[in-house]
N, C-alpha and C positions, 0 to 999 in steps of 0.2 A: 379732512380731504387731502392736503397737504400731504400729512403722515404718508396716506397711503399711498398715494402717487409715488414717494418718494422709494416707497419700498416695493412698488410694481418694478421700476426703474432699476433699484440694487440686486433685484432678483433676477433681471430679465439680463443686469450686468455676469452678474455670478454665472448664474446657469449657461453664459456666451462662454467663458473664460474655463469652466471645467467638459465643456465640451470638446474645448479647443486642445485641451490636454491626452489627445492620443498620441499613439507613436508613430514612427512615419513607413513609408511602403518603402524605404530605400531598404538594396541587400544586405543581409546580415557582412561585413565587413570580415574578410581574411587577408593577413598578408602575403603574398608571395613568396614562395621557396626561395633563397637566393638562390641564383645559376653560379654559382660559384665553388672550390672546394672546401672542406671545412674550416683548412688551414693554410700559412702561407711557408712554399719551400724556403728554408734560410738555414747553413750550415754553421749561424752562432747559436753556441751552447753554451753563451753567459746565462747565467741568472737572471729572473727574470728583475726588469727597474718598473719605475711606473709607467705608467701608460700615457703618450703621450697628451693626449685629450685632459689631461690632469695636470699637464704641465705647464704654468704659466709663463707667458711669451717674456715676462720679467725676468723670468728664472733663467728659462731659455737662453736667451741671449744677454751675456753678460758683457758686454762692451758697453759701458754708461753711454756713449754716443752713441750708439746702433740705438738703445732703448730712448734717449730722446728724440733722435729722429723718429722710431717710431708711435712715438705717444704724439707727437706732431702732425704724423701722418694720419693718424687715428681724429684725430681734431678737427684738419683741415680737408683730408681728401674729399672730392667731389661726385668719385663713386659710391663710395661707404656713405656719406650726405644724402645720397641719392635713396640707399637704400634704404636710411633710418627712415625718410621721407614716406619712401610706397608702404613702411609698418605704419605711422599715421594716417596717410590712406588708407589702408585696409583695416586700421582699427574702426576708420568712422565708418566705415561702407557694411562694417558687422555692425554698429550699433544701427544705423538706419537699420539693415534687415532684423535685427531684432524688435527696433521699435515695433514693428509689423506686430510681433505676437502678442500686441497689447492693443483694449479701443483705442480710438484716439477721440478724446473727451475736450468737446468745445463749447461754449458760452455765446448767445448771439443777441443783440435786441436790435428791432426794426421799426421803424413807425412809416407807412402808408397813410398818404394824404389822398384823396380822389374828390373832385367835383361832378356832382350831376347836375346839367344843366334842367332849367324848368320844366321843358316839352317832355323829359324822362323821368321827370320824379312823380311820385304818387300824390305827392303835395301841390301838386304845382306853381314849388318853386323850385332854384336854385337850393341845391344841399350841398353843402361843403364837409366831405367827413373823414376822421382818422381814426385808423388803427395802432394801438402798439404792443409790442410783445415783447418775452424774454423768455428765452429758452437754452436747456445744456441736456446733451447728449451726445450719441455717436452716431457717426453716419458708414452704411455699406463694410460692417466688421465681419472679417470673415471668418466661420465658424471652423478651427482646423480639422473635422473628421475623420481627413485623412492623411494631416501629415504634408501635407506641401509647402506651406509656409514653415513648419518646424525643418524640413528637409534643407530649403532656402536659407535657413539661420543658419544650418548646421555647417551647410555649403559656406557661407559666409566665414565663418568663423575657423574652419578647416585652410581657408584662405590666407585670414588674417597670421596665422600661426605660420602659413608654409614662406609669408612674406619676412618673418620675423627669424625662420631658418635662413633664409637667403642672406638676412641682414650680416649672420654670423657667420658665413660662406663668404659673403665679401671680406669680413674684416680678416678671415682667419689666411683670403689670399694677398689680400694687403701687405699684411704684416709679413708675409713669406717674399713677395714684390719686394718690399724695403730691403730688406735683408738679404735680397739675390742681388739687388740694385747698389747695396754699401760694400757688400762681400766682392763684387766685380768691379766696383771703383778702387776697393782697397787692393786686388790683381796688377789690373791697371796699372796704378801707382806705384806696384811693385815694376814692373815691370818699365813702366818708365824712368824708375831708380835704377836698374840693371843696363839700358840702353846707355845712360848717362854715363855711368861708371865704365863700363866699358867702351865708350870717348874718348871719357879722358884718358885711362889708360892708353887705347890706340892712338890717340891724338899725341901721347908725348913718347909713344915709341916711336911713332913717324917723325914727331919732330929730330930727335936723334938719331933716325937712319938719315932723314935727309941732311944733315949738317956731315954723317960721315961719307955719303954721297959725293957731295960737294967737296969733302977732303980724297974723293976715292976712294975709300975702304968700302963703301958697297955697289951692288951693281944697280941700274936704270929698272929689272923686272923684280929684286925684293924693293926699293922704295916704289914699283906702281903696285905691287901684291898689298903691303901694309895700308897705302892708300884705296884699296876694294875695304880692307878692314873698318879706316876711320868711315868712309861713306856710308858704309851699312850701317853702321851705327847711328852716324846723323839720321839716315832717314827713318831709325827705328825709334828713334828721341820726339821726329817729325809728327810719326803715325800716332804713336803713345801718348804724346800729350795733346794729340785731335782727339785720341780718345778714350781719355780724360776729363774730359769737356765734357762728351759726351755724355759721358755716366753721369757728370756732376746735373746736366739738364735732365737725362731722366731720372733721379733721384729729386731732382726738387718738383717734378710733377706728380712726384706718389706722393711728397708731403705737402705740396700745395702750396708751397714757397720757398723763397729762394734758401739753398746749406748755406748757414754761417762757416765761417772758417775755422772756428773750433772743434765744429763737428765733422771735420775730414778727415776720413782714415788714413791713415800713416802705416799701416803694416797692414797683411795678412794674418786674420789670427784663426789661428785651430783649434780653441776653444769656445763652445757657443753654450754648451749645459750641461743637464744631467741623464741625457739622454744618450747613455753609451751604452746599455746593459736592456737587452730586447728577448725574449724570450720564444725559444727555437719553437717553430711551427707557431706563429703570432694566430688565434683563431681569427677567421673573417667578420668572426661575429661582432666583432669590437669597431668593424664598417658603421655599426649601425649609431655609433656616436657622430659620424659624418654628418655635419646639417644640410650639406645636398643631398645625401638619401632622407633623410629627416622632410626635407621638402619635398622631397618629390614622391616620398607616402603620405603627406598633408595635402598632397597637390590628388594625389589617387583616390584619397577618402572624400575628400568633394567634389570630385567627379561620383563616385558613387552617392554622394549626397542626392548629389544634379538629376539621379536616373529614381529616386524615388519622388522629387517633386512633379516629372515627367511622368511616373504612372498615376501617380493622383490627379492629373488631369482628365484620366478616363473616366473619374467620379464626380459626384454631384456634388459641387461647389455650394457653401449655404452662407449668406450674411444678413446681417440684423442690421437695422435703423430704428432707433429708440430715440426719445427728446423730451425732460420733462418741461413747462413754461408755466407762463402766464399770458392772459390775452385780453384788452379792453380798448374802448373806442375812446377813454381819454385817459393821458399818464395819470393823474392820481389816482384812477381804479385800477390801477395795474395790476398792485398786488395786492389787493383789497378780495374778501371772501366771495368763494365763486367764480374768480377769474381764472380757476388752474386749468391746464390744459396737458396733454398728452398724448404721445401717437407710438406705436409700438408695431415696425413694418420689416416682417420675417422676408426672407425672399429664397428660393430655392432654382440654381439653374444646373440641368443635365447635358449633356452634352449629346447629342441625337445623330448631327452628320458634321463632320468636318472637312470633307476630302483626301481622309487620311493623315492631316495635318497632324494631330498627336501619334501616331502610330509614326510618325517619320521624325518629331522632337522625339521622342522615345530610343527610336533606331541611333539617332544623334549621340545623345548622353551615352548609349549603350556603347557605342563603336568610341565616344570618348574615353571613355572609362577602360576600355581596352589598350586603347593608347597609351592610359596615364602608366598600364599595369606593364607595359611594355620598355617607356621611361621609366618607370623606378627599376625595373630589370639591368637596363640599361645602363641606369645610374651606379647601380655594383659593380658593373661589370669592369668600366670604367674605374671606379674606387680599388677595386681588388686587384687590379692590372699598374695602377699608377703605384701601389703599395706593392706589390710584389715585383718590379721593376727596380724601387726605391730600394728593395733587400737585395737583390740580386748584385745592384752596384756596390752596396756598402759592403759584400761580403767578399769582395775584390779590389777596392779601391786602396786598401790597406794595402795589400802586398803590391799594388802599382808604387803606389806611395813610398814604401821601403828600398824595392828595384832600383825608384827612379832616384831616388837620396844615393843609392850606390851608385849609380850612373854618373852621379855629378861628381863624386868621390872620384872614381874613376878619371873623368875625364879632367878634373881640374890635375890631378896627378901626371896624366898622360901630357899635359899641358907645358905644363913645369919640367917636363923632362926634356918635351920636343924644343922648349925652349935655352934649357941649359944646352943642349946638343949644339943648336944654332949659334950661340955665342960663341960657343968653342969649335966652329966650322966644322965639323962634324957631320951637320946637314944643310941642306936649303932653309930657306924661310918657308917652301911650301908645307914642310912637315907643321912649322907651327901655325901657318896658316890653318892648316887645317884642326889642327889642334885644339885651336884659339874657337873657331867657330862651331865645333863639335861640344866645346864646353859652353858656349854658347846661350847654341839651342838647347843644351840638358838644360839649364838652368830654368830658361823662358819653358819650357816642358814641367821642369818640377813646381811651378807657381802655379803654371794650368792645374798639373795633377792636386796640389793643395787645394787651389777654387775647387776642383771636381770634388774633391771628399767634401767640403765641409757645405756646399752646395748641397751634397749630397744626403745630410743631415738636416737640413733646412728642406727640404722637398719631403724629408721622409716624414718630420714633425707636422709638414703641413700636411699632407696626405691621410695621415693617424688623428687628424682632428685638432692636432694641436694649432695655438694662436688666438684660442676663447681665452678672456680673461674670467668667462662665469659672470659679468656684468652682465644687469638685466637691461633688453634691449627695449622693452616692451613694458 
């Protein structure tokens, strides 16, 4: 009796579980045309290098302290934390939805005691009597026929994945953070090395106009002219090292504590990788290693998930409650011959009037899904634009770069000459006034234009995908 119970039970398991194995009513999945053109304008005709997305951020950036600041930053920051975080959320919140696709198989025993008092028993007397049982089955399994619970998974787990893209979207702007944030401290500090020098400089040609002042040999407007000189300077000594500070505070909030001293840049440097060699007309199609387009077609595909769980609620919903046991009025007949017991309870609901309530969840998913197709659109558009931006600059920033090394050429010459003139009274001090200040600003100009190139290779790596190290996140 046993036996067979047992196998009504396995059977009425099986036959739940290959029922359940349909497909689901969600749309056959395409992805969108990008809106984009095939290729991106760029007038270099190097050969083609690798692609950034292949390039690791170690490779990349070869300053040993750029790359421990950023393997720090990768450690400690509290963005990136945040987001390994929502991938374990969203891994457990797929495995609940997937538990769904299985019974859920439980174990129970009960013992009921009850008294009947005399005036109600057939005896009349007092009966004191117990029940006990043990039984394993499943309670209210729902039979998938149509796909709704499979849709639910699917949704799930389309989920889980797009959170796991986003993981490597934060880290890839992380790492590009750092390294605008090290790249602009190391500016910076050029540029408050440049203030300084030209201090002291002005500070000790003023000190020798004023002593020949005081002997007479110069006039009251070149020693107050050289004094407009040293003042600029101080206050540009003043500005530069506030902001200084500054970079160094936000650099230590990308990596989540405080830069050691050994890790402070000291120069500007114009070497960052192996990314010099891009190939003219880059296709768009190489977008699609972007993990915010990555997420945001994982984020689209379970939105179309979401619209076939929504039409399976137009259909008949079916689950089973099944329990094999035992049952006797005292524990040691529990499991003794005879006591087996069984209940085996199908149940089918239709759906007849809702108030339009699914035709309007329906409309939802639907207009969702349209959404999402609009955001991944979106998401190109945006990618194709940041990267085609990033070529535009780099395919100019050179010959700024070159102009502006001649400029300083230029002007430190111009410099040198207005000021040979002036010793040999020839001219005013305003010729080197002005001189003096024109080479200047080339200079504080030509550190900009350096940050702007190499900035400007660090936006493009990030943009092209690159800053994955290929670690699995997940």
């Amino acid at each position: 009796m046993k036996k067979r119970n047992f196998t009504a039970l396995a059977l009425a398991l099986a036959l739940a579980l290959a029922l359940a194995g349909c497909s689901s009513l969600a749309p056959d999945y395409q992805r969108p045309a990008a809106p984009v053109p095939a290729s991106f304008a760029t007038s270099n005709t190097a050969p083609a290098g690798p692609a950034a997305a292949d390039i690791d951020w170690r490779s990349f950036f070869a300053d040993a302290r750029l790359q421990s600041l950023i393997a720090q930053a990768l450690a400690n920051n509290r963005d990136l934390r945040i987001a390994v975080l929502n991938i374990e959320q969203a891994r457990a919140q797929y495995r609940i939805q997937d538990a769904s696709t299985w019974p859920t198989v439980n174990a129970s025993g009960s013992n009921t005691a009850g008294r009947t008092p005399a005036s109600l028993s057939s005896t009349g007397q007092a009966v004191v009597g117990h029940q006990y049982s043990a039984t394993i089955g499943f309670s209210a399994y729902e039979l998938d026929l149509f796909g709704r619970v499979r849709s639910l998974n699917a949704q799930a787990l389309e989920t889980f994945l797009a959170t796991a893209e986003a993981r490597r979207s934060t880290q890839i702007s992380l790492v590009a953070e750092v390294a605008s944030a090290y790249l602009t401290w190391a500016a910076d500090a050029e540029r408050l090395a440049l203030a300084q020098q030209t201090l002291r400089s002005q500070s000790d040609s003023y000190a020798l106009t004023q002593r020949s002042y005081q002997l007479g040999n110069a006039s009251a407007l070149t020693l107050r002219q050289q004094q407009t000189s040293v003042d600029t300077a101080r206050v540009d000594v003043a500005r530069y090292t506030g902001q200084v500070a500054l970079d160094q505070n936000a650099l230590a909030l990308l990596v989540g504590a405080p830069v050691p001293a050994a890790l402070a840049p000291t120069s500007l440097s114009d070497s960052l990788g192996p990314l010099e060699n891009l190939p003219a007309g880059l296709p768009s199609d190489l977008l699609q290693r972007r993990p915010d387009i990555l997420q945001a077609e994982h984020q689209l595909k379970a939105a179309n998930f979401n619209i076939g769980a929504m039409r399976a609620a137009f259909y008949p919903r079916i689950s089973l409650t099944a329990s094999l046991g035992a049952g006797s009025n005292e524990l040691s007949g529990l499991f003794q011959a005879g006591s087996g017991s069984w209940s085996f309870v199908p149940q089918i609901s239709l759906p007849l009037f809702d108030g339009g309530s699914n035709q309007a969840n329906l409309d939802y998913a639907t207009i969702g899904r349209d959404i999402n197709v609009a955001t991944y659109e979106k998401t190109i558009q945006t990618a194709f634009r940041e990267v085609a931006d990033a070529l535009a600059q780099r395919d100019t920033l050179g010959a700024q770069l070159e102009a502006q090394q001649s400029l300083v050429g230029a002007t430190a010459e111009s410099f040198q000459l207005s000021d040979a003139r002036f010793q040999k009274g020839v001219d005013s001090y305003l010729s080197v006034l002005d001189a003096q200040r024109s080479l200047y600003s080339a200079q504080q100009t030509l550190i900009a234009t350096r940050l702007s190139r190499v900035s400007n290779a660090v936006t493009l790596y990030k943009v092209l995908g690159g800053g994955w190290t290929g670690e699995s996140a997940i």
